[in-house]
PyMOL Python script that loads the backbone (N, CA, C, O; Angstrom):
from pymol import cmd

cmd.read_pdbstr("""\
ATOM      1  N   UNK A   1      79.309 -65.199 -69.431  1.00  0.00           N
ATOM      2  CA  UNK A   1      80.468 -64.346 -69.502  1.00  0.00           C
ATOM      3  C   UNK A   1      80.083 -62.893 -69.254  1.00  0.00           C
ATOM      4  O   UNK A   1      79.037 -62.664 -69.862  1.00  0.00           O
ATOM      5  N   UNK A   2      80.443 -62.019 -68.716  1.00  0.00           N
ATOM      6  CA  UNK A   2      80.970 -60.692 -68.187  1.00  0.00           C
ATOM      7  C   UNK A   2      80.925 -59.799 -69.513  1.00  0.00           C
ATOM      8  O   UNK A   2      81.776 -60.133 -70.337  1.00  0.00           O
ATOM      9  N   UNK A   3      80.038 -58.645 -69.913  1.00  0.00           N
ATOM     10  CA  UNK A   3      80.493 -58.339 -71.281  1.00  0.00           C
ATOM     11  C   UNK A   3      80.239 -56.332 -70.905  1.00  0.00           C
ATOM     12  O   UNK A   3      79.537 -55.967 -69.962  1.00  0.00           O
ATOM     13  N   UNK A   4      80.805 -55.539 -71.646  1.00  0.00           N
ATOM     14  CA  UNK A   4      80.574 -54.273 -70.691  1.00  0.00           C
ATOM     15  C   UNK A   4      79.632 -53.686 -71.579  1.00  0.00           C
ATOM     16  O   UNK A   4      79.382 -53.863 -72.771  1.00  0.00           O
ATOM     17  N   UNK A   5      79.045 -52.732 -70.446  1.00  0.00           N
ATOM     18  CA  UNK A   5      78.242 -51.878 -71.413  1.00  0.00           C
ATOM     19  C   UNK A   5      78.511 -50.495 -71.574  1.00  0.00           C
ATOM     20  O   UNK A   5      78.443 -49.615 -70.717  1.00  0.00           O
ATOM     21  N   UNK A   6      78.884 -50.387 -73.002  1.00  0.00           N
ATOM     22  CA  UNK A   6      80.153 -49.160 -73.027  1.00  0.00           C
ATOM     23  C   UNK A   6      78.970 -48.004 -73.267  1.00  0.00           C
ATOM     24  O   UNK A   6      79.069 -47.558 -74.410  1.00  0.00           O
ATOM     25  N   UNK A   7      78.170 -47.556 -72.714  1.00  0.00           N
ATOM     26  CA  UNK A   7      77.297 -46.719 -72.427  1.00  0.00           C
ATOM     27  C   UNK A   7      77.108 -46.128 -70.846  1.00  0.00           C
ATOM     28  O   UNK A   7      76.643 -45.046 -70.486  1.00  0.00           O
ATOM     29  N   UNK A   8      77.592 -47.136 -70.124  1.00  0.00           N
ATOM     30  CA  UNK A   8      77.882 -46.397 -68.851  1.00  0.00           C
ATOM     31  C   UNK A   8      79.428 -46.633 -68.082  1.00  0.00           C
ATOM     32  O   UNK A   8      79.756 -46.231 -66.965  1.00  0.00           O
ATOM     33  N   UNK A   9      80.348 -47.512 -69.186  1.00  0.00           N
ATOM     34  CA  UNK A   9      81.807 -47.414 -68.502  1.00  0.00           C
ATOM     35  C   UNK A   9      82.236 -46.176 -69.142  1.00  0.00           C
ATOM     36  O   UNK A   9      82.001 -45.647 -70.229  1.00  0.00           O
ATOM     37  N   UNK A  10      83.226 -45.764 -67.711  1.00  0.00           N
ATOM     38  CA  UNK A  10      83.800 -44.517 -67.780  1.00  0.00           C
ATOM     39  C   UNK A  10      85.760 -45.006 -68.484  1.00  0.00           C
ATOM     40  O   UNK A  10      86.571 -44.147 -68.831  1.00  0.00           O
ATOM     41  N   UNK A  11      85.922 -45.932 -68.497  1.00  0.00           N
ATOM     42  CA  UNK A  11      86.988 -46.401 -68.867  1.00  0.00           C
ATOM     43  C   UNK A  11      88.343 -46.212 -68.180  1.00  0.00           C
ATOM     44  O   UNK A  11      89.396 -46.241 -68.817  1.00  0.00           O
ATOM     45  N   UNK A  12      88.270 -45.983 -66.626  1.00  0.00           N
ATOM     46  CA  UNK A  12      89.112 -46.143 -65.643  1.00  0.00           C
ATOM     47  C   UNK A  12      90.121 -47.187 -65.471  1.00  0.00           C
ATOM     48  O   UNK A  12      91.110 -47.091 -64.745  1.00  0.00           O
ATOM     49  N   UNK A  13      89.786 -48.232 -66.221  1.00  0.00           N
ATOM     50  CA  UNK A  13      90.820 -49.191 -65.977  1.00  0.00           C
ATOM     51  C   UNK A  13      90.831 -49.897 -64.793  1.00  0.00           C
ATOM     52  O   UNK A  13      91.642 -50.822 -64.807  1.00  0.00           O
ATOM     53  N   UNK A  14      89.912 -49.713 -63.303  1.00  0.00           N
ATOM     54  CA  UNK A  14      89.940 -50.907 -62.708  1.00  0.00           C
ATOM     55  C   UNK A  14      89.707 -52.183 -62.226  1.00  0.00           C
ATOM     56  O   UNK A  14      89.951 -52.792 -61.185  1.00  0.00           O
ATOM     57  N   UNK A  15      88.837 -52.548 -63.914  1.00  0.00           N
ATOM     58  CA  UNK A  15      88.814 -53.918 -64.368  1.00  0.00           C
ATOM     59  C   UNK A  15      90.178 -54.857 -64.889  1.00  0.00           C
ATOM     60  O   UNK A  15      90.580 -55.989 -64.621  1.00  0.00           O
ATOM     61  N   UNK A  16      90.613 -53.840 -65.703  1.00  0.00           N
ATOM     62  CA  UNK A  16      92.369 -54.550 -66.402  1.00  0.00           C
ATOM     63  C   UNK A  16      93.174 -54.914 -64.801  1.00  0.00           C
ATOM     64  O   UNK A  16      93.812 -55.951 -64.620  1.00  0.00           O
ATOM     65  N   UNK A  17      93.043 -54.183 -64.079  1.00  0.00           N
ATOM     66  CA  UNK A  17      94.407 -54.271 -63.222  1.00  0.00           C
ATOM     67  C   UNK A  17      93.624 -55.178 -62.091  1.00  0.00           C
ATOM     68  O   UNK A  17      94.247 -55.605 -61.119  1.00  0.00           O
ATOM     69  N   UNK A  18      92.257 -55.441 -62.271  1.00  0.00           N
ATOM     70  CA  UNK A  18      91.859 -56.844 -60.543  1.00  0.00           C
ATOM     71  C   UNK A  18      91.773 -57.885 -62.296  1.00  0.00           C
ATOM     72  O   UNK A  18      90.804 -58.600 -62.038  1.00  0.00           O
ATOM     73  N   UNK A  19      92.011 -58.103 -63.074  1.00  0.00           N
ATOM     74  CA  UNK A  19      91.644 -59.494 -63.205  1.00  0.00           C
ATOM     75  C   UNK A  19      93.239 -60.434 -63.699  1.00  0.00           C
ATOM     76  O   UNK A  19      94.142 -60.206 -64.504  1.00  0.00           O
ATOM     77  N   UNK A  20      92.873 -61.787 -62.502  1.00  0.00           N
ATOM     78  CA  UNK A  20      93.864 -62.458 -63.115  1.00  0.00           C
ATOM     79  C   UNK A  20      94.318 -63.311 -63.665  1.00  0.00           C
ATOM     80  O   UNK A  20      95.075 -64.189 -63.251  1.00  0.00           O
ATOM     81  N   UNK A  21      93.806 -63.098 -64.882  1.00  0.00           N
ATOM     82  CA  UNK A  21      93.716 -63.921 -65.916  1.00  0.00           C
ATOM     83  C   UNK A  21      94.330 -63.164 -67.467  1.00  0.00           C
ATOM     84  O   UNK A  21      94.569 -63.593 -68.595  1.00  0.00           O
ATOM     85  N   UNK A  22      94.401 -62.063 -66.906  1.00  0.00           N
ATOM     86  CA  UNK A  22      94.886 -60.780 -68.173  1.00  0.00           C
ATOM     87  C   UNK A  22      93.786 -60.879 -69.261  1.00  0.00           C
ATOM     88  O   UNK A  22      94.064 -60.367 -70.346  1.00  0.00           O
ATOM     89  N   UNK A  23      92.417 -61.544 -69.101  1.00  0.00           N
ATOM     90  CA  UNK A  23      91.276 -61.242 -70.066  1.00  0.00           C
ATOM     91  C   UNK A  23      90.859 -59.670 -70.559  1.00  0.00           C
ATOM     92  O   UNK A  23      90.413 -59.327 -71.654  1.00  0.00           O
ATOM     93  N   UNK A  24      91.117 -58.955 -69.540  1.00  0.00           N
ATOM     94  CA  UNK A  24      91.091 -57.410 -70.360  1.00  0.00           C
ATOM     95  C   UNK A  24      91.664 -56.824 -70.698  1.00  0.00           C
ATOM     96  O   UNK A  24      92.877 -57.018 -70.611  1.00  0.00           O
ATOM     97  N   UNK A  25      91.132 -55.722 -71.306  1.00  0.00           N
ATOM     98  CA  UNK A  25      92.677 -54.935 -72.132  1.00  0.00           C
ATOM     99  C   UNK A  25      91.681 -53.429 -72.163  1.00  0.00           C
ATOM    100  O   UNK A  25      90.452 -53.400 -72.232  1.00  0.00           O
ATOM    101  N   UNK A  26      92.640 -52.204 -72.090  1.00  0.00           N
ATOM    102  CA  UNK A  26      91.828 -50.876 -72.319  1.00  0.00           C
ATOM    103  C   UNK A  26      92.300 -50.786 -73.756  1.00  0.00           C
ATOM    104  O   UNK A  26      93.447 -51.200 -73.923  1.00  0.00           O
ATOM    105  N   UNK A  27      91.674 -50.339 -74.824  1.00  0.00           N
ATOM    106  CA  UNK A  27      92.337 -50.132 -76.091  1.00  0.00           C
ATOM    107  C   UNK A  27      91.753 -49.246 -76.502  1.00  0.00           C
ATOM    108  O   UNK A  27      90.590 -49.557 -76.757  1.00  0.00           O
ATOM    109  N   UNK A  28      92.101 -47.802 -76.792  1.00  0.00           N
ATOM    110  CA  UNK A  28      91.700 -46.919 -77.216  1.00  0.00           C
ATOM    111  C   UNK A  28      90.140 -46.723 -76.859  1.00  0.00           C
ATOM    112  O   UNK A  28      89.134 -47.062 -77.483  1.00  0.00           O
ATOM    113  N   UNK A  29      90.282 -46.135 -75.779  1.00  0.00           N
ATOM    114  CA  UNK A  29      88.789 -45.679 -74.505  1.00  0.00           C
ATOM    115  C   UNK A  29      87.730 -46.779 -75.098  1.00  0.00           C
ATOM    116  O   UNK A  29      86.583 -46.472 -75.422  1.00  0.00           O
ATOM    117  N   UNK A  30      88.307 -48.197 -75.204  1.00  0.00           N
ATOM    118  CA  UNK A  30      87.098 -49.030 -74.917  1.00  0.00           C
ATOM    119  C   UNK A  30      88.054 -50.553 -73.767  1.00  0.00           C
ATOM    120  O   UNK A  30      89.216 -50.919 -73.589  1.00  0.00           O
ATOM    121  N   UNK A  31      86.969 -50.879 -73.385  1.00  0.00           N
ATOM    122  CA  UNK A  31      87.247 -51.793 -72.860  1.00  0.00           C
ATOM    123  C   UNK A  31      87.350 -53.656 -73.342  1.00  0.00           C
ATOM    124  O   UNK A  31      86.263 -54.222 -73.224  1.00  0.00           O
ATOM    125  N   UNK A  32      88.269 -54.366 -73.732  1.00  0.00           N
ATOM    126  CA  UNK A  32      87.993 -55.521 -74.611  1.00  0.00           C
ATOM    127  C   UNK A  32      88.017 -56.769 -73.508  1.00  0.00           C
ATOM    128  O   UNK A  32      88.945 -56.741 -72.698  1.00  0.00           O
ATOM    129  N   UNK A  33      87.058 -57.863 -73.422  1.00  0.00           N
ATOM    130  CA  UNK A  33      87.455 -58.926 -72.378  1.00  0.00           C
ATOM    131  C   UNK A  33      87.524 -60.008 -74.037  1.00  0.00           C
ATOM    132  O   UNK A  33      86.844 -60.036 -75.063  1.00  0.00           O
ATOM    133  N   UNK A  34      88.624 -60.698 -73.572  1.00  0.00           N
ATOM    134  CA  UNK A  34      88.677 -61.928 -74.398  1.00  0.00           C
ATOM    135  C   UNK A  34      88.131 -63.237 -73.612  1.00  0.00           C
ATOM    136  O   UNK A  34      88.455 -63.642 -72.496  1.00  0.00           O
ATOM    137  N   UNK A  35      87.461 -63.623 -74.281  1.00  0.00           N
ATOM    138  CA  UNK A  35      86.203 -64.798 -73.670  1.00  0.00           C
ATOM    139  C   UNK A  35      87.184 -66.014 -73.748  1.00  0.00           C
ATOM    140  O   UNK A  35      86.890 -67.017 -73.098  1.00  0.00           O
ATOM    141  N   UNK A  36      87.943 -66.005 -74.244  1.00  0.00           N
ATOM    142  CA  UNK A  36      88.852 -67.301 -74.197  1.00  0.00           C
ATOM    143  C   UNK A  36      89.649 -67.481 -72.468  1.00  0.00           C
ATOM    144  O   UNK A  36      89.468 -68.198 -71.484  1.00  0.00           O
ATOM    145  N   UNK A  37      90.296 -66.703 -72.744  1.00  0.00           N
ATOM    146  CA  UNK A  37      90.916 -66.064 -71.159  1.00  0.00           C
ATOM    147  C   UNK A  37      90.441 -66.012 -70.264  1.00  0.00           C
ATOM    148  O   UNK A  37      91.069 -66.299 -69.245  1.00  0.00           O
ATOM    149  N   UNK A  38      88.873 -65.556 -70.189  1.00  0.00           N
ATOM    150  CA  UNK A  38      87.753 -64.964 -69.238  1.00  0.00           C
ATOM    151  C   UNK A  38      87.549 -66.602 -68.316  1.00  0.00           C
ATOM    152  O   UNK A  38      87.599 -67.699 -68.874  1.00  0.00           O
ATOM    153  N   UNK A  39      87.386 -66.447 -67.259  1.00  0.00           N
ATOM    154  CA  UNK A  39      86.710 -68.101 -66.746  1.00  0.00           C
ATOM    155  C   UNK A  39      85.878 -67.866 -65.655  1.00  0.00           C
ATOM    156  O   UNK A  39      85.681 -68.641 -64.720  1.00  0.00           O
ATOM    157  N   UNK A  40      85.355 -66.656 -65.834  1.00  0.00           N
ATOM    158  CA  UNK A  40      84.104 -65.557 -65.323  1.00  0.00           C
ATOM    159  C   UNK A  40      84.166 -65.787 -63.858  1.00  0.00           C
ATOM    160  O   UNK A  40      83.294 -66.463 -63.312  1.00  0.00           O
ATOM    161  N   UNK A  41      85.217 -65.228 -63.144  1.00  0.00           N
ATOM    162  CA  UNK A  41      85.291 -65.097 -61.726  1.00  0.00           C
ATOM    163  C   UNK A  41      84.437 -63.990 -61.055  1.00  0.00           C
ATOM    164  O   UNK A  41      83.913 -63.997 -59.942  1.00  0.00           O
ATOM    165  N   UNK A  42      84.432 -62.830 -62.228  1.00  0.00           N
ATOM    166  CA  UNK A  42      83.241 -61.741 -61.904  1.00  0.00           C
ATOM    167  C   UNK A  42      84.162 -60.106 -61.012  1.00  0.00           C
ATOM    168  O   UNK A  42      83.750 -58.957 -60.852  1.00  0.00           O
ATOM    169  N   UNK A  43      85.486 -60.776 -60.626  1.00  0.00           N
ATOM    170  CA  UNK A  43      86.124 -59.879 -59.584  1.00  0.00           C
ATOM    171  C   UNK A  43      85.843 -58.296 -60.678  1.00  0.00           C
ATOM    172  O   UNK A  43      85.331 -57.333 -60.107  1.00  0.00           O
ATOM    173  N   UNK A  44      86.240 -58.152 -62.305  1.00  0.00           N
ATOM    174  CA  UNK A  44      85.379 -57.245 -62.913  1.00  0.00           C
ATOM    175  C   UNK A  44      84.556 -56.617 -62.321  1.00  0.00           C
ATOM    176  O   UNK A  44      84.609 -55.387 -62.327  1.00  0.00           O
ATOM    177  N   UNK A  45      83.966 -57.027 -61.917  1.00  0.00           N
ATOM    178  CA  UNK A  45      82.044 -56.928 -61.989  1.00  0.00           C
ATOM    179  C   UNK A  45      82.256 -56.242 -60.420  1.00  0.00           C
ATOM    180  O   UNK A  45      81.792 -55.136 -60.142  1.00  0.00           O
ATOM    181  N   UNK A  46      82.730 -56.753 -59.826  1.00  0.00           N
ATOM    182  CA  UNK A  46      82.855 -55.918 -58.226  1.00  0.00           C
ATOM    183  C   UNK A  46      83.211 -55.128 -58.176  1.00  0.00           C
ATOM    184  O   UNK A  46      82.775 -54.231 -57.455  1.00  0.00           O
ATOM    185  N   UNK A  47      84.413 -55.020 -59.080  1.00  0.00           N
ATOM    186  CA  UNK A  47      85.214 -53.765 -58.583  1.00  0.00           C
ATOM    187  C   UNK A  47      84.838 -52.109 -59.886  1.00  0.00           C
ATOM    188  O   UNK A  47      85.410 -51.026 -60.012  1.00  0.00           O
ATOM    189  N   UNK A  48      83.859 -52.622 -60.456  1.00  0.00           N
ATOM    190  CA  UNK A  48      83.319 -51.588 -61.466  1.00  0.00           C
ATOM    191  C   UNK A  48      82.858 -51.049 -60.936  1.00  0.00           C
ATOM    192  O   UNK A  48      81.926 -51.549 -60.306  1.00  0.00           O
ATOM    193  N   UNK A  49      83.208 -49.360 -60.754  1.00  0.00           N
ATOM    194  CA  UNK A  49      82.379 -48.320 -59.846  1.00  0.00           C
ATOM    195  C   UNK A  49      81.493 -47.626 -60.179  1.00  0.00           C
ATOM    196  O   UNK A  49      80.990 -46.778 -59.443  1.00  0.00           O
ATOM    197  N   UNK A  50      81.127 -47.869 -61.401  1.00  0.00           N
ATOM    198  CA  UNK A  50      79.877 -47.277 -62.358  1.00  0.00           C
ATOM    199  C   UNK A  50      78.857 -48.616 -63.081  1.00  0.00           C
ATOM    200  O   UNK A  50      78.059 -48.448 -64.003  1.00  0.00           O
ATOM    201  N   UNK A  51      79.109 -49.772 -62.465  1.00  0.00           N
ATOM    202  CA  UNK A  51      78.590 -51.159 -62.763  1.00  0.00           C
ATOM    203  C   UNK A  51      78.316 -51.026 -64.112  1.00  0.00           C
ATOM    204  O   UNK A  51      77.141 -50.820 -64.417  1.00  0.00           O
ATOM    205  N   UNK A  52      79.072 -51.092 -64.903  1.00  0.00           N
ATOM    206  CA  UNK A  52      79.592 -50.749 -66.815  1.00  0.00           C
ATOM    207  C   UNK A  52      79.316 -52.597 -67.254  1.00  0.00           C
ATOM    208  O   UNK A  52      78.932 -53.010 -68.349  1.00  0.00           O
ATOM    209  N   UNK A  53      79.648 -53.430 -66.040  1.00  0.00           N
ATOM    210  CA  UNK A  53      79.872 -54.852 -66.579  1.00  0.00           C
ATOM    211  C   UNK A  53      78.673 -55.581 -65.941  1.00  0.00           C
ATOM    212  O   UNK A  53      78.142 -55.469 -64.836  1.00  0.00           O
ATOM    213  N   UNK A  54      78.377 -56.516 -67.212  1.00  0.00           N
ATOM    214  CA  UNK A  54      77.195 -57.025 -66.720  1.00  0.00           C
ATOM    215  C   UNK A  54      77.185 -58.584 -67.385  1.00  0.00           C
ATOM    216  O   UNK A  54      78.078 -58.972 -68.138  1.00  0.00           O
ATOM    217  N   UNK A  55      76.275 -59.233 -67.069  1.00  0.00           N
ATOM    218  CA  UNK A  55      76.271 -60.832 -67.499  1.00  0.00           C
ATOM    219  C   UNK A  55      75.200 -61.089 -69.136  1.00  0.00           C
ATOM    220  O   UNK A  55      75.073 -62.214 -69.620  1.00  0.00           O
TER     221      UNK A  55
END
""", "prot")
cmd.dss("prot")
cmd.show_as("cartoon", "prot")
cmd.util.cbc("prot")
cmd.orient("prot")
């Protein structure tokens, strides 16, 4: 699973809006993936422009 590392996400939000599965959520400048939801397609992981998400 995909988990971030909130040491180098900037908290842009364009993880919430490519995944479709609605596994993320921004909640108060952190980023949350629910692992239930998640079925690790990775599109996250591409489109992170500061590569914040990692395996």
């Amino acid at each position: 699973m995909v988990k971030v590392n909130n040491l180098k996400c900037g908290y842009c939000g364009a993880c919430v809006g490519i995944c479709p599965r609605n596994a993320i959520e921004l909640i108060e400048n952190k980023i949350e993936i629910n692992d239930e939801k998640c079925k690790g397609c990775k599109l996250c992981k591409e489109i992170c422009p500061v590569n914040a998400l990692e395996e």
